[in-house]
PyMOL Python script that loads the backbone (N, CA, C, O; Angstrom):
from pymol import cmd

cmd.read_pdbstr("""\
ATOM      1  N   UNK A   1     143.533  76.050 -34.214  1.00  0.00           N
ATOM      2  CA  UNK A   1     143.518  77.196 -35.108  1.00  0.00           C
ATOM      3  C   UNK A   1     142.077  77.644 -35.306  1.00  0.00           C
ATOM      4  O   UNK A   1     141.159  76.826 -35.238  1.00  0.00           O
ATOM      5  N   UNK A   2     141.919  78.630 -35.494  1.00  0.00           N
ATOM      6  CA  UNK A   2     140.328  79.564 -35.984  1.00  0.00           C
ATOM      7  C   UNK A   2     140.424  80.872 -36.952  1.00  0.00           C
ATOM      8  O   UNK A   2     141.326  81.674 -37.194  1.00  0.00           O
ATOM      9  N   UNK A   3     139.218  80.733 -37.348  1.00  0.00           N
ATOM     10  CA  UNK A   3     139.862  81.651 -38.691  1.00  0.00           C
ATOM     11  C   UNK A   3     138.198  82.172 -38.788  1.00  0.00           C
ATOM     12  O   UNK A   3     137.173  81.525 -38.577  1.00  0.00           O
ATOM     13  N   UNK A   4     138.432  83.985 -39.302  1.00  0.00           N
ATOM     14  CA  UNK A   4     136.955  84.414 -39.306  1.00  0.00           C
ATOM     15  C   UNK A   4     137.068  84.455 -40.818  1.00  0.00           C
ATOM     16  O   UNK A   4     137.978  84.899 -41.519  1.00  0.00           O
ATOM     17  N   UNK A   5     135.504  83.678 -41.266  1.00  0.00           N
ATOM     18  CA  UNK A   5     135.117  83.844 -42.272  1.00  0.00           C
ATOM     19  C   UNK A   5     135.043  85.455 -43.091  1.00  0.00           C
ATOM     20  O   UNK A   5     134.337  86.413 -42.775  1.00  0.00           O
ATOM     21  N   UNK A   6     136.016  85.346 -44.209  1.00  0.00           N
ATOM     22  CA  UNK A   6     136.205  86.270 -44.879  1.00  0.00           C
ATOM     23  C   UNK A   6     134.929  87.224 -45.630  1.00  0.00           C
ATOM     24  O   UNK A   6     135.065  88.327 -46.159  1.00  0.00           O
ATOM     25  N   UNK A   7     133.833  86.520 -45.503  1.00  0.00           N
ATOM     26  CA  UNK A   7     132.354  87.212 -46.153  1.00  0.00           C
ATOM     27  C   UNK A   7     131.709  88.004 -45.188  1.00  0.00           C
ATOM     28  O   UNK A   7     130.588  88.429 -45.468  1.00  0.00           O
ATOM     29  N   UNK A   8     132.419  88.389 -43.664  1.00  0.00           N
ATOM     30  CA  UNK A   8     131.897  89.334 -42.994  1.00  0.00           C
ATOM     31  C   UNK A   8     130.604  88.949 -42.256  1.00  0.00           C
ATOM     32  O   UNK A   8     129.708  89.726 -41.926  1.00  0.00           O
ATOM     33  N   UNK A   9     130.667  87.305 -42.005  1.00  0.00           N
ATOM     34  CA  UNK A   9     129.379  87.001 -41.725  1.00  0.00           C
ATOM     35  C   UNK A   9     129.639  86.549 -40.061  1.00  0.00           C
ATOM     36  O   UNK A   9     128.821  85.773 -39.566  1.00  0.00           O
ATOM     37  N   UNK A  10     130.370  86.866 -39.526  1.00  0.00           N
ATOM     38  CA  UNK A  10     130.967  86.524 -37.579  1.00  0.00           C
ATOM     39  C   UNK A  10     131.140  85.164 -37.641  1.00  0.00           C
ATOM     40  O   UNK A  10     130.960  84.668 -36.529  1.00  0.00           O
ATOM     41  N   UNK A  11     131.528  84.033 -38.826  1.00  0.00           N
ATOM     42  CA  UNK A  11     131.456  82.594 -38.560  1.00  0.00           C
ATOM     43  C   UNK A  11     132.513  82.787 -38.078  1.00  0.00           C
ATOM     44  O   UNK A  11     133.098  83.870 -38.072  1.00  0.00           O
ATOM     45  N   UNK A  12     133.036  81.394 -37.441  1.00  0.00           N
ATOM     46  CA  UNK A  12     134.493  81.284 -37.172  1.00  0.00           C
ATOM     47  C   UNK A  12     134.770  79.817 -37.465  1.00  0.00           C
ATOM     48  O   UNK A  12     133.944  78.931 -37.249  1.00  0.00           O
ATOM     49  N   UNK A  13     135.543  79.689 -37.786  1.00  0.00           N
ATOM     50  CA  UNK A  13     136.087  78.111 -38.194  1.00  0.00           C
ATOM     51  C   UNK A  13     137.514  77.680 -37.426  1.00  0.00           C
ATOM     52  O   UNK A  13     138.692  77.983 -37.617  1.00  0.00           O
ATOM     53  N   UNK A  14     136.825  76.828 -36.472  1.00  0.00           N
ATOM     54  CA  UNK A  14     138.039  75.972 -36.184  1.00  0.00           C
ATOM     55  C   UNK A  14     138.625  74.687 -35.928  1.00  0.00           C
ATOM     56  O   UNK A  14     137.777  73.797 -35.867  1.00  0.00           O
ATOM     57  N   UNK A  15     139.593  74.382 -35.790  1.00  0.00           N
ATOM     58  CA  UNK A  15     140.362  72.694 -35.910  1.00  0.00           C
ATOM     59  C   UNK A  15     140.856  72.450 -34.319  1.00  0.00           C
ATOM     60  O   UNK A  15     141.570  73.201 -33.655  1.00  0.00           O
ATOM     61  N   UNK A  16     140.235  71.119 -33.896  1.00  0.00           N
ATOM     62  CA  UNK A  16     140.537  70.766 -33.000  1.00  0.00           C
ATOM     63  C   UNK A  16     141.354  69.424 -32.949  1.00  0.00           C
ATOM     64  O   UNK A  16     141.602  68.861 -34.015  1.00  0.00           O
ATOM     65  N   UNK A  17     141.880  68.761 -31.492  1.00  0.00           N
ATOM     66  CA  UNK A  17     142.687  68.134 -31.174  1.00  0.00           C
ATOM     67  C   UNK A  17     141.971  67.100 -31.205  1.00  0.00           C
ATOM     68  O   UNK A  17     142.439  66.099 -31.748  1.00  0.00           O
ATOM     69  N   UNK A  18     140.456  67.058 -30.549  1.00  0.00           N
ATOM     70  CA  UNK A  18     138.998  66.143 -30.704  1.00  0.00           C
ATOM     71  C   UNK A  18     138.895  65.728 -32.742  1.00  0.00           C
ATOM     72  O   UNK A  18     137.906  65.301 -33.337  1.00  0.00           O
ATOM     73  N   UNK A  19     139.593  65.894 -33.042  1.00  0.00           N
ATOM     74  CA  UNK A  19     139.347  65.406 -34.492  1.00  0.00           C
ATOM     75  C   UNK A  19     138.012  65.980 -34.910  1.00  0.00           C
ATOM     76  O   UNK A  19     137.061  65.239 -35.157  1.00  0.00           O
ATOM     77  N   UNK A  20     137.926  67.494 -35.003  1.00  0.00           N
ATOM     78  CA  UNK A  20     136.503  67.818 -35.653  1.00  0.00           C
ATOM     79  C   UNK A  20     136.805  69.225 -36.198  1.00  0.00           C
ATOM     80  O   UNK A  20     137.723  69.841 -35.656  1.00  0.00           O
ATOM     81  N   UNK A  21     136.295  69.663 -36.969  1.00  0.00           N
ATOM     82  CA  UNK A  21     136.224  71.174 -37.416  1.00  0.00           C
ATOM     83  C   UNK A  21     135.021  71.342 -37.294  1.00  0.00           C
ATOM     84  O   UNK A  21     134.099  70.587 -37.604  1.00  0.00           O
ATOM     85  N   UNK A  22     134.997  72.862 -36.598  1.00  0.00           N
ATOM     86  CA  UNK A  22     133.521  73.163 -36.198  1.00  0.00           C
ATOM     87  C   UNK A  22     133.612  74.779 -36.507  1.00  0.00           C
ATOM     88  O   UNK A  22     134.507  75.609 -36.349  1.00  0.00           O
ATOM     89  N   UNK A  23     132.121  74.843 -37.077  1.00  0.00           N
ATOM     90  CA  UNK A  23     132.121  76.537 -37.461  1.00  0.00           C
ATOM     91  C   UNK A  23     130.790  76.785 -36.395  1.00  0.00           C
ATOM     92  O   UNK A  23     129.871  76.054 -36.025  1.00  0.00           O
ATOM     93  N   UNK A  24     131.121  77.994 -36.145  1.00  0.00           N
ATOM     94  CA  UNK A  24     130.670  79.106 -34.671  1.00  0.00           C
ATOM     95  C   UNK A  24     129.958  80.349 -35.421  1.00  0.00           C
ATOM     96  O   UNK A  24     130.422  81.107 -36.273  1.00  0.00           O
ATOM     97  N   UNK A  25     128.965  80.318 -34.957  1.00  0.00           N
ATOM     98  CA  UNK A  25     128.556  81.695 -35.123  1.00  0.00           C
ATOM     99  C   UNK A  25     128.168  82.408 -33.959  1.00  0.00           C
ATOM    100  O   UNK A  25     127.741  81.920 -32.912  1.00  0.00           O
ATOM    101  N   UNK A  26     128.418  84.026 -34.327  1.00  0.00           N
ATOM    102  CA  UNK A  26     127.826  84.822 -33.031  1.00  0.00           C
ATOM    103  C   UNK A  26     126.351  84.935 -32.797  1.00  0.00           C
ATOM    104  O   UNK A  26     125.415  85.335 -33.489  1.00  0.00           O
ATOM    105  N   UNK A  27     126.454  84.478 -31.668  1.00  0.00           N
ATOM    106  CA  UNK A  27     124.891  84.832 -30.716  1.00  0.00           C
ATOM    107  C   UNK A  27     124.131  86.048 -30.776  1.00  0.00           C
ATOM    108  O   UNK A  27     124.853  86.938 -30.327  1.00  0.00           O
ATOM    109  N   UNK A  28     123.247  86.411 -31.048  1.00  0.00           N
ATOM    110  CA  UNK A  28     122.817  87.676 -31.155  1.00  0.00           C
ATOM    111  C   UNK A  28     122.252  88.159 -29.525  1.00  0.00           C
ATOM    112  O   UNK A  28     121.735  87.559 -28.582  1.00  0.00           O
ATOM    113  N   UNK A  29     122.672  89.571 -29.797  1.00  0.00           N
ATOM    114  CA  UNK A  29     122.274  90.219 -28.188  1.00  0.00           C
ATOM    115  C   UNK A  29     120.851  90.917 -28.588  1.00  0.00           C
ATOM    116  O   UNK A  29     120.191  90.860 -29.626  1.00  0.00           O
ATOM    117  N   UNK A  30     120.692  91.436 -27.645  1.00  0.00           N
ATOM    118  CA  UNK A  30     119.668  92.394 -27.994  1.00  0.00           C
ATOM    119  C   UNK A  30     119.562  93.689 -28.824  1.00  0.00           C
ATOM    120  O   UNK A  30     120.359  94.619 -28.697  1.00  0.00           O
ATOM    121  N   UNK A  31     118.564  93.686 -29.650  1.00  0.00           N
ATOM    122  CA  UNK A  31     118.776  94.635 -30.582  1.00  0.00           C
ATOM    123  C   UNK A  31     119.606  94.417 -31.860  1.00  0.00           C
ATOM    124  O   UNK A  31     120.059  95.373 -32.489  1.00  0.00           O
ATOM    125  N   UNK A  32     119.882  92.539 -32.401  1.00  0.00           N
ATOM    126  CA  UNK A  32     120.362  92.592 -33.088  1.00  0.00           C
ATOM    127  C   UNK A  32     121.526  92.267 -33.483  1.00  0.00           C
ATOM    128  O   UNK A  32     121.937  91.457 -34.314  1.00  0.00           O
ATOM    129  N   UNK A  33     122.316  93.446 -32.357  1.00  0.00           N
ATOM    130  CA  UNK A  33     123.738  93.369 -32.349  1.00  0.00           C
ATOM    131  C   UNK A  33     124.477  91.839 -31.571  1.00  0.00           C
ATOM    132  O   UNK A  33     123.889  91.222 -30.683  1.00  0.00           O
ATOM    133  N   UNK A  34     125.977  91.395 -32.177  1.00  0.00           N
ATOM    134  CA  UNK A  34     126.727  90.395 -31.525  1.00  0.00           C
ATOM    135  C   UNK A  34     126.935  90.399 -30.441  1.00  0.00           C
ATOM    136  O   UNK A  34     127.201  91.529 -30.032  1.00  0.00           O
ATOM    137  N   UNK A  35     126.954  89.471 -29.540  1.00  0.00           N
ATOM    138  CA  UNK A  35     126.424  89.268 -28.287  1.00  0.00           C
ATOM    139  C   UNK A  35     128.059  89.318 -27.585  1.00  0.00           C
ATOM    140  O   UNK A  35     128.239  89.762 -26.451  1.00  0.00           O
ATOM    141  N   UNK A  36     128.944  88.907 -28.263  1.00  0.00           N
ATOM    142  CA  UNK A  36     130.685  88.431 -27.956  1.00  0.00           C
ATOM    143  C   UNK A  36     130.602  87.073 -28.244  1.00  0.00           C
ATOM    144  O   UNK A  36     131.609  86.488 -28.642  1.00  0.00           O
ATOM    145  N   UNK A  37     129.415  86.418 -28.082  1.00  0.00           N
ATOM    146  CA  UNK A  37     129.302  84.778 -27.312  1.00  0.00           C
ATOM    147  C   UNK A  37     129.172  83.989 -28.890  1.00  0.00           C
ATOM    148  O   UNK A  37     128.453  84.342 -29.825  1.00  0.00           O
ATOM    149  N   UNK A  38     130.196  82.720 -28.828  1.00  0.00           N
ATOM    150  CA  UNK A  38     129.625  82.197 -29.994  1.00  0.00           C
ATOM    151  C   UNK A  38     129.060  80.896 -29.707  1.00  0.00           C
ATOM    152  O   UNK A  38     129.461  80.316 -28.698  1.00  0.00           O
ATOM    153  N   UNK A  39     127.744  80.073 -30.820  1.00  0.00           N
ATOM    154  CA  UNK A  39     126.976  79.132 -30.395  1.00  0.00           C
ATOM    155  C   UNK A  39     127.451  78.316 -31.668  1.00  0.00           C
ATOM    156  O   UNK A  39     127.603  78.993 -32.685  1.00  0.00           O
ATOM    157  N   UNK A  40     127.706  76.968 -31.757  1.00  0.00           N
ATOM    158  CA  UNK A  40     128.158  76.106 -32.630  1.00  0.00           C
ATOM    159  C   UNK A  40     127.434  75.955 -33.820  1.00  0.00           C
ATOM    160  O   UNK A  40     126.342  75.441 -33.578  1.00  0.00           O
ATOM    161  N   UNK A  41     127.620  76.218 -35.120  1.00  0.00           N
ATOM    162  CA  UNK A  41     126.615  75.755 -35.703  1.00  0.00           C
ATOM    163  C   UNK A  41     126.741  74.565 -36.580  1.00  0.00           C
ATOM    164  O   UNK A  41     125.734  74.031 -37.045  1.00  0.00           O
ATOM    165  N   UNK A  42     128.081  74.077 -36.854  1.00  0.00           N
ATOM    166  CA  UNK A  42     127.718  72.941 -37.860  1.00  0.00           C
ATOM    167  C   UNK A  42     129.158  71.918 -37.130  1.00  0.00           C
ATOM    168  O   UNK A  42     130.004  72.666 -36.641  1.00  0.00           O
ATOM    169  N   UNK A  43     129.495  70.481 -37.013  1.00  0.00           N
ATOM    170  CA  UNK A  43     130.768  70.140 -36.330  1.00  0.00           C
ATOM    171  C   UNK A  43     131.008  68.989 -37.677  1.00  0.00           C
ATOM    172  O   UNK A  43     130.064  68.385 -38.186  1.00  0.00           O
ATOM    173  N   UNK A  44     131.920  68.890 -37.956  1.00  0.00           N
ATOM    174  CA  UNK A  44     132.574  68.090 -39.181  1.00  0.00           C
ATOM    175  C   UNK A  44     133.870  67.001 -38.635  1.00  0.00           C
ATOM    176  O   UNK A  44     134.868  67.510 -38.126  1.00  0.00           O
ATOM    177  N   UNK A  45     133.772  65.548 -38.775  1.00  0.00           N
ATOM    178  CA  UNK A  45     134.375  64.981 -38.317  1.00  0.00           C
ATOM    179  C   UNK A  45     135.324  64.878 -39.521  1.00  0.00           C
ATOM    180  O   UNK A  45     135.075  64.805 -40.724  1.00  0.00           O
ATOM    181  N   UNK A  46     136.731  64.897 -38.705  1.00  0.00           N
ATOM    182  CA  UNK A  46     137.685  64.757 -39.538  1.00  0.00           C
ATOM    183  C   UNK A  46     139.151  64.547 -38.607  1.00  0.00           C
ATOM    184  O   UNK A  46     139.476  65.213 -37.624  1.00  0.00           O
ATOM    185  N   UNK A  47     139.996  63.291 -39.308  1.00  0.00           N
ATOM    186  CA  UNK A  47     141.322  63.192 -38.559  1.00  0.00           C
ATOM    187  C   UNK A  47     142.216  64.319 -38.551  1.00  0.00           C
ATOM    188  O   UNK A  47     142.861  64.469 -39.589  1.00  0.00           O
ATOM    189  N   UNK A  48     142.387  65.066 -37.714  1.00  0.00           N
ATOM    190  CA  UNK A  48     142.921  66.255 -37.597  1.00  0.00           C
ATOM    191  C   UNK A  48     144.775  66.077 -37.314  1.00  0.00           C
ATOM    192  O   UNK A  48     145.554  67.029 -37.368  1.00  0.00           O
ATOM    193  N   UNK A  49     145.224  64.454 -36.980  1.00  0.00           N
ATOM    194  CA  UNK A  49     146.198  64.294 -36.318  1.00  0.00           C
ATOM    195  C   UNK A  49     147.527  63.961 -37.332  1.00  0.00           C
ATOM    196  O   UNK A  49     147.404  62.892 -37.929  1.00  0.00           O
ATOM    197  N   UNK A  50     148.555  64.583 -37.566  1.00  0.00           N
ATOM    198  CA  UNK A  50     149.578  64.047 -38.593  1.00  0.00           C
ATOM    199  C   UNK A  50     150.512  62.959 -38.061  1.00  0.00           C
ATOM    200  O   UNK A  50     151.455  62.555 -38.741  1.00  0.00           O
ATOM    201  N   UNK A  51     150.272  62.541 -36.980  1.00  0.00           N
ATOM    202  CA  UNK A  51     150.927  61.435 -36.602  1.00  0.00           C
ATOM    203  C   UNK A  51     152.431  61.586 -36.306  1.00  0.00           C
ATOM    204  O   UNK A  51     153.148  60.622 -36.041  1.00  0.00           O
ATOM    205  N   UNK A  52     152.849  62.830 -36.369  1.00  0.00           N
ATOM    206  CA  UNK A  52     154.196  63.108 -36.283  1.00  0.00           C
ATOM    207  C   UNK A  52     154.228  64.425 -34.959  1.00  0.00           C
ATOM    208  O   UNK A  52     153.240  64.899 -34.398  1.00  0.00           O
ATOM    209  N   UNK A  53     155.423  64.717 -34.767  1.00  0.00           N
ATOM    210  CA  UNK A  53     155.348  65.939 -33.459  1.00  0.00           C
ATOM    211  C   UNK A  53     155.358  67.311 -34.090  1.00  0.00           C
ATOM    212  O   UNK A  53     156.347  68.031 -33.952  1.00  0.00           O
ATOM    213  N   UNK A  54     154.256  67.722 -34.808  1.00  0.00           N
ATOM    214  CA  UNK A  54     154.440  69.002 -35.652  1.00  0.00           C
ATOM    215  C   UNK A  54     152.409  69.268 -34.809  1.00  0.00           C
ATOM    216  O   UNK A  54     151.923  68.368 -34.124  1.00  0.00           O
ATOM    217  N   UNK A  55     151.798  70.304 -35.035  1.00  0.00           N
ATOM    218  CA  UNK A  55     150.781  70.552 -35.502  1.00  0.00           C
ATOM    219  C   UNK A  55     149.766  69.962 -36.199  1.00  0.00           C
ATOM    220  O   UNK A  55     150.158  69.357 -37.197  1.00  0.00           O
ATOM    221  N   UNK A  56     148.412  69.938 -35.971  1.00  0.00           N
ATOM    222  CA  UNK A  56     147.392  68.893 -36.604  1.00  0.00           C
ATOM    223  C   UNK A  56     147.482  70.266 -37.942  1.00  0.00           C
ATOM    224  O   UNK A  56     148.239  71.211 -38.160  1.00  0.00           O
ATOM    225  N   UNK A  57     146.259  69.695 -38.586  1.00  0.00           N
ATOM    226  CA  UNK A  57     146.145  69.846 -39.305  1.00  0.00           C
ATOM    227  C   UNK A  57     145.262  71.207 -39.068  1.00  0.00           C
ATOM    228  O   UNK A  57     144.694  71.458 -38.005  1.00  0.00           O
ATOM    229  N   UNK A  58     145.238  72.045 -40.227  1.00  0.00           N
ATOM    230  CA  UNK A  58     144.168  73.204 -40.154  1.00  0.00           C
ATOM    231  C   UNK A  58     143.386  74.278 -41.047  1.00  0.00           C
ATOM    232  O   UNK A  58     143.642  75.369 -41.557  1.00  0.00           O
ATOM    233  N   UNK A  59     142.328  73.425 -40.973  1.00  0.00           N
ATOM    234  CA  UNK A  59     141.011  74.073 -41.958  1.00  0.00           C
ATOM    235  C   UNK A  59     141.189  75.606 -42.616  1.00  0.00           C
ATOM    236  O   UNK A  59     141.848  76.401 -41.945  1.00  0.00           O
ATOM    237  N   UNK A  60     140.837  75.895 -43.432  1.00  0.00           N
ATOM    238  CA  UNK A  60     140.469  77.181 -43.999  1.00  0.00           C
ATOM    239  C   UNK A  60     139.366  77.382 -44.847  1.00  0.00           C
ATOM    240  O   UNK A  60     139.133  76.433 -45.596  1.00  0.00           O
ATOM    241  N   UNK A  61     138.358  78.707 -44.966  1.00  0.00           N
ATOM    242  CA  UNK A  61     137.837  78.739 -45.517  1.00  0.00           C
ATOM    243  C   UNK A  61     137.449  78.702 -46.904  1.00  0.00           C
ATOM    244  O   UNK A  61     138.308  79.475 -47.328  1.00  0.00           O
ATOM    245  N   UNK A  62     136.934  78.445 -47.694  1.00  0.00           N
ATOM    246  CA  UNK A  62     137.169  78.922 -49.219  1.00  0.00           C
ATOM    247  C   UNK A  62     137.354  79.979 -49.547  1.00  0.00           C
ATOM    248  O   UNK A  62     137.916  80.763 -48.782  1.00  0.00           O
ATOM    249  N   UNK A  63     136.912  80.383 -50.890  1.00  0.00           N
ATOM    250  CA  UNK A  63     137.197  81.578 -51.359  1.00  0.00           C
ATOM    251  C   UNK A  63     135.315  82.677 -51.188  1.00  0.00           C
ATOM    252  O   UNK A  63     135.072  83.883 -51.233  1.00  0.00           O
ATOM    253  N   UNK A  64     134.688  81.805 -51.054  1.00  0.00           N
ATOM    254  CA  UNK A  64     133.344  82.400 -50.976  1.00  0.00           C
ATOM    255  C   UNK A  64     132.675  82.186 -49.709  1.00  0.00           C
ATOM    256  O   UNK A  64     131.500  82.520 -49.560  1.00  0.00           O
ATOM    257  N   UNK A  65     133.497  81.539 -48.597  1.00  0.00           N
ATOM    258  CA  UNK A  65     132.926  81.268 -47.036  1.00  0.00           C
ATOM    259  C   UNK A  65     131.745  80.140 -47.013  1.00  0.00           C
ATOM    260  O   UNK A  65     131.074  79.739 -46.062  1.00  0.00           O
ATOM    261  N   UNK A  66     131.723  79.725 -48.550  1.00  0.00           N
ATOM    262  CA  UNK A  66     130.804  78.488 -48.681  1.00  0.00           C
ATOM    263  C   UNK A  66     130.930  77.284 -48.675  1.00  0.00           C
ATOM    264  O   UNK A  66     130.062  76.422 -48.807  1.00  0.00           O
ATOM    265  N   UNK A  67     132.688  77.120 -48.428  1.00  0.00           N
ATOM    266  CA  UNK A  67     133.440  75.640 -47.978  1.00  0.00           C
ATOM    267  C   UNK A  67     134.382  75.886 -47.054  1.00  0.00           C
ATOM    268  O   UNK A  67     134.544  76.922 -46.409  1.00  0.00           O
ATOM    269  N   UNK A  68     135.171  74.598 -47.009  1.00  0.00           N
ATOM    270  CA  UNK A  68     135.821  74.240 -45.994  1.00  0.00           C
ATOM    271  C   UNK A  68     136.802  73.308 -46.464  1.00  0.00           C
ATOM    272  O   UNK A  68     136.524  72.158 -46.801  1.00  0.00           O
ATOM    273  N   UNK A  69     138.643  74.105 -46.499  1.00  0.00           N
ATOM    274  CA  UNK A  69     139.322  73.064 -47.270  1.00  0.00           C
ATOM    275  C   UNK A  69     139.778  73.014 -46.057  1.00  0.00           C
ATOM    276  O   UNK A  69     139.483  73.816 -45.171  1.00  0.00           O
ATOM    277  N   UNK A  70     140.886  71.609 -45.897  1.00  0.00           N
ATOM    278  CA  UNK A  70     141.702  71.371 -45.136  1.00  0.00           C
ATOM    279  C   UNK A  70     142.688  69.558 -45.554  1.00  0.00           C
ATOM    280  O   UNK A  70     141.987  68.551 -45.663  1.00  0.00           O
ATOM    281  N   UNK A  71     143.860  69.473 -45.683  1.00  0.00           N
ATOM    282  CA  UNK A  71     144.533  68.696 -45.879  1.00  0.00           C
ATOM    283  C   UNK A  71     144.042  67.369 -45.383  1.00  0.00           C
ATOM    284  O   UNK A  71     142.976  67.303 -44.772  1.00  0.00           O
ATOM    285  N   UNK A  72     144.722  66.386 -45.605  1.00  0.00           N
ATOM    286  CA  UNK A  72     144.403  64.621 -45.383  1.00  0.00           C
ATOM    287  C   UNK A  72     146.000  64.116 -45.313  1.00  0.00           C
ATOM    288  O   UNK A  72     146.989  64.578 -45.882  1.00  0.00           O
ATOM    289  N   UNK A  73     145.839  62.798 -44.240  1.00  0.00           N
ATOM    290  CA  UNK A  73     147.127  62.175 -44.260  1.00  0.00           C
ATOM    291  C   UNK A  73     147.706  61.354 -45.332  1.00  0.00           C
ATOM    292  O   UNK A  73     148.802  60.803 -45.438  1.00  0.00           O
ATOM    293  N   UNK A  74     146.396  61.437 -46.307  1.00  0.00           N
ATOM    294  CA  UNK A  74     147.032  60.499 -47.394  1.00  0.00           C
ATOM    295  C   UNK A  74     147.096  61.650 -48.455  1.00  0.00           C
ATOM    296  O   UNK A  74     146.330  61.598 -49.417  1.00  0.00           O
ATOM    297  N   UNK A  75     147.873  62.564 -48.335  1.00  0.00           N
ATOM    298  CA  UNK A  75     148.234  64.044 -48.955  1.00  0.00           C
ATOM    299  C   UNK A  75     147.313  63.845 -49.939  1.00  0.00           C
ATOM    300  O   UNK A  75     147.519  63.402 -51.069  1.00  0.00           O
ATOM    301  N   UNK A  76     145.872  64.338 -49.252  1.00  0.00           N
ATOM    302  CA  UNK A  76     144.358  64.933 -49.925  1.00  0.00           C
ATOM    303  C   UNK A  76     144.332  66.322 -49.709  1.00  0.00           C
ATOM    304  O   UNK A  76     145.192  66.867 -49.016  1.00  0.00           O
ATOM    305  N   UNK A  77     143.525  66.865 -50.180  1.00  0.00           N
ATOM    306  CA  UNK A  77     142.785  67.920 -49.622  1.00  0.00           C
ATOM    307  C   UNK A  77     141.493  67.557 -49.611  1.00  0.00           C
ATOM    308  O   UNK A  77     140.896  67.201 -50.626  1.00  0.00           O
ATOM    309  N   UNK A  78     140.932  67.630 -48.355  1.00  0.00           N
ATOM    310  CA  UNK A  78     139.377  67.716 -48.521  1.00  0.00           C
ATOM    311  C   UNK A  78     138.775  68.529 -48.358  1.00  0.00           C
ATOM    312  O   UNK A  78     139.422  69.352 -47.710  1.00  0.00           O
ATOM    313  N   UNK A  79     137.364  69.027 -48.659  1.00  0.00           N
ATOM    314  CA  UNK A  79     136.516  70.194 -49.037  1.00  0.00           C
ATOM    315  C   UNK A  79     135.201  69.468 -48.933  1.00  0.00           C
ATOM    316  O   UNK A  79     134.686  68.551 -49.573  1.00  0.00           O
ATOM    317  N   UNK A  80     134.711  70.460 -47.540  1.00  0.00           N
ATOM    318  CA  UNK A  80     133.298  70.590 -47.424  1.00  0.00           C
ATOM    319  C   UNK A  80     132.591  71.564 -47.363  1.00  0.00           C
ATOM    320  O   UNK A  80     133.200  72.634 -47.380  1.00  0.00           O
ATOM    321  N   UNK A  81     131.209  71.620 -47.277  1.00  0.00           N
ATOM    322  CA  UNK A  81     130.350  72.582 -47.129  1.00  0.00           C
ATOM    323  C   UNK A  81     130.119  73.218 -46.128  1.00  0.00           C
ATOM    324  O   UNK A  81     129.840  72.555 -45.128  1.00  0.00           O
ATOM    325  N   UNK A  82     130.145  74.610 -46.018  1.00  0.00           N
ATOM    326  CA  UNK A  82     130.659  75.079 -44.835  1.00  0.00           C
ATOM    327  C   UNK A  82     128.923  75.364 -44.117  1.00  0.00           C
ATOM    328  O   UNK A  82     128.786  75.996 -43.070  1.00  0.00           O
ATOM    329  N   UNK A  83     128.008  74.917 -44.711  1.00  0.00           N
ATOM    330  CA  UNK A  83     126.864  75.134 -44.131  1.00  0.00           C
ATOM    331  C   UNK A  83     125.674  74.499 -43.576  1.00  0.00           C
ATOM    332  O   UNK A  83     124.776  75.187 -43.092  1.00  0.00           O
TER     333      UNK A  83
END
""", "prot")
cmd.dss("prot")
cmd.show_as("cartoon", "prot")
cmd.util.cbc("prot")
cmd.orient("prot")
């Protein structure tokens, strides 16, 4: 799953199968403008796997693009810093 940060800032946040959530930002082209290309900027280890045949698990942003919630197998939610 990937999800663009709601503050208009080109992050992207997503949940992988590798057990990590990683937020992306766009590359700048020349002149400024977004390049298409995104370069990794922060990777967050986390068990992504529910142990059952459904879908891992999957991150979302906060409400201010300044965290990072996403569920736990021991029915948590955890929340990090998205920066």
């Amino acid at each position: 799953a990937a999800y663009f940060a709601p503050d208009g800032s080109k992050r992207i946040l997503s949940t992988s199968y590798d057990d990590t959530l990683r937020i992306w930002g766009a590359a700048e082209g020349k002149g400024g403008s977004s390049s298409g290309q995104y370069t990794q900027l922060t990777r967050i280890a986390h068990n992504n796997q529910t142990g059952r045949w459904i879908t891992p698990f999957k991150a979302i942003w906060g409400p201010g693009s300044d965290l990072v919630v996403v569920g736990g197998m021991r029915r948590t939610v955890d929340i990090f810093a998205s920066g």
